[in-house]
C-alpha positions as CSV (number, residue, x, y, z in Angstrom):
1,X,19.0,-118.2,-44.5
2,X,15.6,-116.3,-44.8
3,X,13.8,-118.8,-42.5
4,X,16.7,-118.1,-40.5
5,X,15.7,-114.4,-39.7
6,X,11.9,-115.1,-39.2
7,X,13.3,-116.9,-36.2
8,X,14.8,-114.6,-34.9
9,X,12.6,-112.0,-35.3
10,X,10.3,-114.1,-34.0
11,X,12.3,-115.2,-30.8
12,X,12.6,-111.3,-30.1
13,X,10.5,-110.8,-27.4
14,X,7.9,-107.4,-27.7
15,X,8.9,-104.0,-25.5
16,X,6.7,-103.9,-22.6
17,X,3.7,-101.1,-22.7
18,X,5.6,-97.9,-21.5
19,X,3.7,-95.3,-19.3
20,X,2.5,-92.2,-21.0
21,X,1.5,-88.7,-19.8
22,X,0.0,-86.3,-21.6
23,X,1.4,-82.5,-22.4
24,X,-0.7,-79.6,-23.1
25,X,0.5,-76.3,-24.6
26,X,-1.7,-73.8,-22.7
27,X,0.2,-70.6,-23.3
28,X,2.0,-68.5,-25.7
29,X,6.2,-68.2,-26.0
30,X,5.8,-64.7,-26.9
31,X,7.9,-62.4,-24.6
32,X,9.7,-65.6,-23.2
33,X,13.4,-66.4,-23.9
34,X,14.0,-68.4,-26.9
35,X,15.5,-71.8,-25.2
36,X,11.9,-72.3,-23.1
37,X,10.5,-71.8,-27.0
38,X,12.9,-74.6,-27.7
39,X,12.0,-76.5,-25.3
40,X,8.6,-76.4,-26.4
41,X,9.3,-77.2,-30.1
42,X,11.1,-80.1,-28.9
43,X,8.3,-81.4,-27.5
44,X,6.3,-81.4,-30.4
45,X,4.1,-78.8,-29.1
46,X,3.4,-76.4,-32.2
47,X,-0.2,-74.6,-31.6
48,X,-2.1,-73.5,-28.4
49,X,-4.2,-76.0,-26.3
50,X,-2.7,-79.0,-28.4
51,X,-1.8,-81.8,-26.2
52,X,0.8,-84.6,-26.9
53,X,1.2,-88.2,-25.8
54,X,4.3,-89.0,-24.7
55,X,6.4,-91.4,-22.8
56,X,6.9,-91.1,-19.0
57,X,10.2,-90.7,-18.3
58,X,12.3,-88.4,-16.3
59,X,13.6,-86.9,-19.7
60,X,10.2,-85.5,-20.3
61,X,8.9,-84.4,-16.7
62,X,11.9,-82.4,-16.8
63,X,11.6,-80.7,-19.7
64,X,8.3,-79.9,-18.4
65,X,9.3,-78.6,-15.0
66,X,11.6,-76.0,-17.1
67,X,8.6,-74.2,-18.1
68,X,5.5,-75.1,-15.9
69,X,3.9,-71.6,-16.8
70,X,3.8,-72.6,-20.3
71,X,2.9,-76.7,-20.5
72,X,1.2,-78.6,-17.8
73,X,0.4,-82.4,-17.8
74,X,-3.1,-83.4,-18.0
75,X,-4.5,-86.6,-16.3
């Protein structure tokens, strides 16, 4: 059986590379509604000016485009 499941595991073929983009926090939640602080938490964005990797997907750009005055994407 054990020989078993290093075949498989084995057989299971690697996820392709997926594209990454790169957040920056570049200005402060304070005096903005809560939710866009959410949004930013959810991120993973805790301090000022720290940037994140992560992956590039419309679920992320969008969370982005809700607060463009707060996050921007660096290149």
């Amino acid at each position: 059986m054990p020989a078993k499941k290093a075949e498989s595991k084995a057989k299971r073929k690697q996820p392709a590379a997926t594209a990454k983009i790169k957040i920056q926090y570049y200005r402060s939640t304070i005096a903005f509604p809560s939710r866009q602080k959410e949004i930013v938490r959810s991120l993973g964005l805790r301090k000022l000016n720290q940037i994140v990797e992560r992956p590039d997907n419309a679920s992320m750009r969008g969370a982005v485009a809700k607060v463009p005055h707060l996050l921007r994407i660096v290149e």
